[in-house]
C-alpha positions in Angstrom: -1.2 175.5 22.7 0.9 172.8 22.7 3.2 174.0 19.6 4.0 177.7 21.5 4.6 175.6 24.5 7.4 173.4 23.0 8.9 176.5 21.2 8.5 178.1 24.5 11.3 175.2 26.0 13.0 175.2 22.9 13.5 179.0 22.4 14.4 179.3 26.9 16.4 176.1 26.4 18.7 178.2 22.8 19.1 181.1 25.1 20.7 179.2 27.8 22.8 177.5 25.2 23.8 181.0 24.1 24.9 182.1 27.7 27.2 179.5 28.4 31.1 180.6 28.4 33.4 177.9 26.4 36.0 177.9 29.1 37.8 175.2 27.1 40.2 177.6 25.7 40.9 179.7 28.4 42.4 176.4 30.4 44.4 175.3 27.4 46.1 178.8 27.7 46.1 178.4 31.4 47.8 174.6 31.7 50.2 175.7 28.8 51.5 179.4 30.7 51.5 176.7 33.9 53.8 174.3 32.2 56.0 176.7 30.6 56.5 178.5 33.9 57.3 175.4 35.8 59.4 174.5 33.2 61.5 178.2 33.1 61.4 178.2 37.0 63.9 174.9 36.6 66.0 176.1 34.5 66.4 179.5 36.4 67.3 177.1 39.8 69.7 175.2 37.7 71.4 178.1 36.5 71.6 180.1 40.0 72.5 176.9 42.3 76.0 176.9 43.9 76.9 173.8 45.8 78.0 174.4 49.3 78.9 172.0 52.4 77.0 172.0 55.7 79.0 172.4 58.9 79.2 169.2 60.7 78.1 169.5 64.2 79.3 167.2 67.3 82.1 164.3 67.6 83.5 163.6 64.5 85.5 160.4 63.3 89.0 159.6 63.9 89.7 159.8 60.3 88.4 163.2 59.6 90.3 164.5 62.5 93.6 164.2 61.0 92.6 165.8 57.8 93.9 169.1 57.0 91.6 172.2 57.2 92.2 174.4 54.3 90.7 178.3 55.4 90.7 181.0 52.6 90.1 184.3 54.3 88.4 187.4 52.0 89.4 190.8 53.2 89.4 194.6 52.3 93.1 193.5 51.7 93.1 190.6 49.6 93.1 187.0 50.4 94.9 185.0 53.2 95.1 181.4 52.9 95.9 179.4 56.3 96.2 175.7 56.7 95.4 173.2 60.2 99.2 172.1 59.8 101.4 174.4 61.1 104.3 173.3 58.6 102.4 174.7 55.7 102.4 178.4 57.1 100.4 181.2 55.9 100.0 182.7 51.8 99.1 186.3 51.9 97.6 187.7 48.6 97.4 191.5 48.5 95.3 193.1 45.8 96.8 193.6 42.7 95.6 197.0 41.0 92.7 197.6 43.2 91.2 194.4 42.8 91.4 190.6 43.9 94.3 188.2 42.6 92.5 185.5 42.1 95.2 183.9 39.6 98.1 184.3 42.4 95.7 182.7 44.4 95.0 179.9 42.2 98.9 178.9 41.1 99.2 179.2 44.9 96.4 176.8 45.9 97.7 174.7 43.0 101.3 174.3 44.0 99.6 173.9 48.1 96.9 170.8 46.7 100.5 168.9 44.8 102.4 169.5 47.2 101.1 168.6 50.4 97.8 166.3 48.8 94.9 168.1 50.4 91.4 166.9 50.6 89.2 168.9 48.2 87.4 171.0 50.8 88.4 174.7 51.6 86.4 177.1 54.3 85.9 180.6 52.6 84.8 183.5 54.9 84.5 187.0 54.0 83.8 190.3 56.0 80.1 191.0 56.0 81.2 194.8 53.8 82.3 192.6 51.0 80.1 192.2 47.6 78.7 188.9 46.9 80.1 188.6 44.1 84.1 188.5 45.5 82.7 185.5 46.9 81.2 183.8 43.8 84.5 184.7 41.6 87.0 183.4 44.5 84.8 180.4 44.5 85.4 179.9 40.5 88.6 180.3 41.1 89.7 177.6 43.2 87.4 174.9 41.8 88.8 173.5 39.2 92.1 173.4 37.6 91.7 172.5 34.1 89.6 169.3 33.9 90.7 168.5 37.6 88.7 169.7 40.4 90.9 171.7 42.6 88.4 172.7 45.6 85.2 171.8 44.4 84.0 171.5 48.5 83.6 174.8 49.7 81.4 175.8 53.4 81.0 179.0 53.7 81.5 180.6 57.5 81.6 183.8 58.5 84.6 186.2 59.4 85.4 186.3 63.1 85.9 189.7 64.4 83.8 193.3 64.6 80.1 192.1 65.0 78.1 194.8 62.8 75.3 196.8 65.0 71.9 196.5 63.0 
């Protein structure tokens, strides 16, 4: 009796050996599709990440007061460019075959940055109707020039004017 009895365990004690799952590859797969998405997620936020400036908000110094604001307006029209200093006037861009000039714009924004050495920060705003991507490609245009950075600091505001009904 004592024989069946120990192949009694040891035949219970195989079948509960057999009934176990072997997760141990299934969380290799798992931590590897983890680390490879982590991984791809990074590289997609690197890719897709435009650098922008925050508004400042309250007093600000004496020194940043004197500075000259640089505004690039986007219309259905093309692009006007308007300065803080009244001396430097207004550049009106108008479309050129149906679509934006954004080399006129850049020679223009060139010749304005020598000329008058302004800081490298520009406002952009754009009327809610216009396509993302107008925005992105003006952006490209006026930040760099060559090597140089042109306007590399760009805050984004939004057109005054007709307030959309939603």
């Amino acid at each position: 009796m004592a024989a069946s009895r120990w192949q009694q365990e040891a035949e219970s004690s195989s079948a509960a050996a057999e009934a176990e799952l072997n997760l141990v590859p299934y969380l290799d797969i798992m931590v590897n599709l983890v680390i490879f998405l982590l991984f791809s997620f990074q590289v997609v936020i690197e890719v897709c990440r435009i650098d922008l400036l925050a508004p400042a908000y309250g007093e600000g110094g004496g020194s940043s007061s004197a500075a000259t604001t640089i505004t690039l307006a986007i219309h259905q029209n093309g692009y006007t460019v308007l300065s803080s200093d009244a001396a430097m006037g207004v550049i009106d861009i108008p479309l050129k075959d149906g679509d934006y000039d954004r080399d006129e714009l850049h020679t223009k924004l060139v010749d304005w940055k020598r000329t008058y050495a302004l800081p490298d920060n520009v406002i952009i705003t754009a009327e809610p109707r216009l396509s993302y991507e107008i925005v992105v490609r003006t952006m490209d245009a006026i930040r760099l020039d060559g090597h140089s950075n042109l306007f590399p600091g760009v805050t984004l505001a939004r057109a005054a004017g007709e307030v959309e009904k939603r």
